[in-house]
C-alpha positions in Angstrom: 63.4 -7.2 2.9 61.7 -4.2 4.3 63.5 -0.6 5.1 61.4 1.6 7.6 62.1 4.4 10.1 60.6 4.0 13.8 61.1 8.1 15.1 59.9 8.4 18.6 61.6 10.4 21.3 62.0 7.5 23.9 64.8 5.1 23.1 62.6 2.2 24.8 59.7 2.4 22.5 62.2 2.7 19.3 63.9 -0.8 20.6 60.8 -2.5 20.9 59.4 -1.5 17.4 62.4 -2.1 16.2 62.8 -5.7 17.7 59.2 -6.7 16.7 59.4 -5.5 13.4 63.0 -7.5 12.9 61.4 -10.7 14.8 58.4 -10.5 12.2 60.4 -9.2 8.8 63.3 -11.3 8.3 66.3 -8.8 7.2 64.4 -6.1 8.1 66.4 -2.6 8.0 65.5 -0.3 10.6 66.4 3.1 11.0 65.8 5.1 14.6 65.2 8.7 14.9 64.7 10.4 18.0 63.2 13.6 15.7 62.0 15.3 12.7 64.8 16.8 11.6 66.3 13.1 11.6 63.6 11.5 9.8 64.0 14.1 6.9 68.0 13.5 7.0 67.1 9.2 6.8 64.6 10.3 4.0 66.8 12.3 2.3 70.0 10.0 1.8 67.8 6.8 1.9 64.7 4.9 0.2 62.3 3.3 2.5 59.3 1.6 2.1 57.2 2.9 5.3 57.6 5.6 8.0 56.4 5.0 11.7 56.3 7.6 14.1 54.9 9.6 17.3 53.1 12.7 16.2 54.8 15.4 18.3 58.7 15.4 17.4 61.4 17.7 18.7 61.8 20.6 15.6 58.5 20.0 14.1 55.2 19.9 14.9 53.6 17.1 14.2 51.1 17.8 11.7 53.7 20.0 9.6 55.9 17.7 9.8 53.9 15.0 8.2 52.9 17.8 5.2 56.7 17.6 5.0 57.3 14.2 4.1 53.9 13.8 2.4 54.7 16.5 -0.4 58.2 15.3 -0.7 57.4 11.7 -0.9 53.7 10.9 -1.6 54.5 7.4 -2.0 55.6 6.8 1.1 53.4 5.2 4.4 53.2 7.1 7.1 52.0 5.3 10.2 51.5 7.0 13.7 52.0 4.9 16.6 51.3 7.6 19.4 50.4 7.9 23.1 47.3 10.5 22.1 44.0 8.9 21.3 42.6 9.3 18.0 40.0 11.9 18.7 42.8 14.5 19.2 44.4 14.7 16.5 44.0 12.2 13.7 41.5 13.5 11.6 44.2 16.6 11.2 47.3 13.9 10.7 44.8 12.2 8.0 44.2 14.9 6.2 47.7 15.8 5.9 48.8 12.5 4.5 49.0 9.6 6.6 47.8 6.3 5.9 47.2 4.6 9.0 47.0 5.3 12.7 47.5 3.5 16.4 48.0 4.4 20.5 50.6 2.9 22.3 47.7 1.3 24.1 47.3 -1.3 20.9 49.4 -4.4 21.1 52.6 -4.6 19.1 51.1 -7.5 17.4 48.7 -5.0 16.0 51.6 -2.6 15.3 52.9 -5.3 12.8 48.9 -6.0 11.4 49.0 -2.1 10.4 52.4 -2.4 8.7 51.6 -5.5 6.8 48.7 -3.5 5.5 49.9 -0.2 4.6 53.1 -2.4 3.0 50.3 -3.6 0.5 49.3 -0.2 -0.3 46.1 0.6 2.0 45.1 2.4 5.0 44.5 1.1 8.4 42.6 2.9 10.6 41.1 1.7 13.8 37.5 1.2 14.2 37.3 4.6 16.5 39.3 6.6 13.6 36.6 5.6 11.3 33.7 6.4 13.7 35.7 10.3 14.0 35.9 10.3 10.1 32.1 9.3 9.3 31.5 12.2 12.1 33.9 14.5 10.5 32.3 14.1 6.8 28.6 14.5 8.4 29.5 17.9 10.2 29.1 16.3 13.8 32.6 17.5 15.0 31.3 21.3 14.7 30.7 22.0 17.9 33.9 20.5 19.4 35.9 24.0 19.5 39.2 23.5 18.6 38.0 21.6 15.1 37.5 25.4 14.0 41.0 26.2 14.4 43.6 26.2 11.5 46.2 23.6 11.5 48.6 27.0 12.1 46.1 28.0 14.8 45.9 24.5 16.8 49.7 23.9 16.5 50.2 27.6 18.1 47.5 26.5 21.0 49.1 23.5 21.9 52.2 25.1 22.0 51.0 27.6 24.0 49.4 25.4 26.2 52.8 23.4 26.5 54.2 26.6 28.4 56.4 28.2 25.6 57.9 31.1 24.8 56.4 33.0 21.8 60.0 33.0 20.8 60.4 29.3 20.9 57.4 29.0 19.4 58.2 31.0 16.4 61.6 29.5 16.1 59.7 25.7 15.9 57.1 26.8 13.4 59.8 29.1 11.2 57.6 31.9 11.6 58.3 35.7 13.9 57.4 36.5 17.3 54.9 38.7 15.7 52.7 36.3 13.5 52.7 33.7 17.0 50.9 36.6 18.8 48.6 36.9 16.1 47.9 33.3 15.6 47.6 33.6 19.5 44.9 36.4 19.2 42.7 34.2 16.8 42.7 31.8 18.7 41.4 33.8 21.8 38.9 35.2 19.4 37.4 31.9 18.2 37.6 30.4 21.1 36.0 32.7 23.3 38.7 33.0 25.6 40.2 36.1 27.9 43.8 35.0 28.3 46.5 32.2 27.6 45.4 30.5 30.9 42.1 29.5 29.3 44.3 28.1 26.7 46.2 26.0 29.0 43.2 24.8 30.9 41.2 23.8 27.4 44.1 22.2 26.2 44.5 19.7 29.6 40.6 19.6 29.8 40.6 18.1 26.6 44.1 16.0 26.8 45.6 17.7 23.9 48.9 17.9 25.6 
């Protein structure tokens, strides 16, 4: 019997993880969260044996949020099943501890593939997420701008870029209005931009909201 969390904010796409993964794992237990905060709780008062989730949850940011469960349990799979392509943000959400990565694009029979192989204790990254990793290592990625941005710096941007306050956004990263707006003029500095409109029109030029 396996024990795994499916977090995703849309009830639909927990119920039909949930249903494949019980269809293919006989006595399965699955637990739903519809955010962060709940994952940690199920972590917290439960074991499981893998963690499959969308990268952007309600409390969190994504990549934070998968630092979070990586340093408390380094064990544990983390799979990301998300509607963003792997060129946005994976190389970030590898690096911070996750062991295998798909879009809602992929079949769920390849949902279940990925599961069966980080059950066994390896990674399964698509063949794209490999290509981007291979680039990574070889320095390709350097002139793609937002790659020079600090995990802080890129979580700020997209949350900037999402329309939110500087209030709201301190409040979701634990951090002060103050350190926001300086995360905010970093970003303006290595980006090259004027104003938090270039930030919004990067962001949707290049699909990272």
């Amino acid at each position: 019997m396996i024990r795994c969390i499916v977090a995703d904010k849309f009830p639909i796409v927990r119920h039909g993880i949930k249903n494949s993964i019980e269809n293919e794992f006989k006595g399965a237990l699955v637990s739903e969260a519809n955010s962060s905060n709940g994952v940690l709780q199920l972590l917290d008062n439960e074991n499981y044996d893998i963690v499959i989730t969308e990268i952007l949850q309600p409390n969190r940011f994504g990549i934070e949020f998968i630092q979070e469960i990586h340093l408390k349990y380094p064990n544990l799979p983390i799979l990301i099943f998300s509607f963003h392509s792997e060129n946005l943000y994976a190389i970030r959400l590898v690096k911070a501890g996750i062991m295998g990565y798909l879009t809602k694009k992929d079949e769920l029979n390849e949902l279940i593939n990925a599961i069966k192989t980080l059950l066994k204790g390896k990674k399964y990254f698509t063949d794209l997420l490999t290509e981007l990793m291979a680039d990574h290592l070889s320095g390709k990625n350097k002139n793609i701008f937002h790659e020079s941005l600090s995990d802080r710096e890129f979580e700020v941007l997209v949350q900037i870029a999402l329309g939110n306050k500087y209030t709201d956004i301190a409040k979701l990263l634990f951090l002060s209005p103050n350190t926001i707006n300086t995360y905010r003029s970093r970003i303006i500095e290595k980006m090259g931009f004027k104003s938090n409109t270039d930030i919004v029109r990067y962001a949707f030029q290049h699909n990272l909201v």
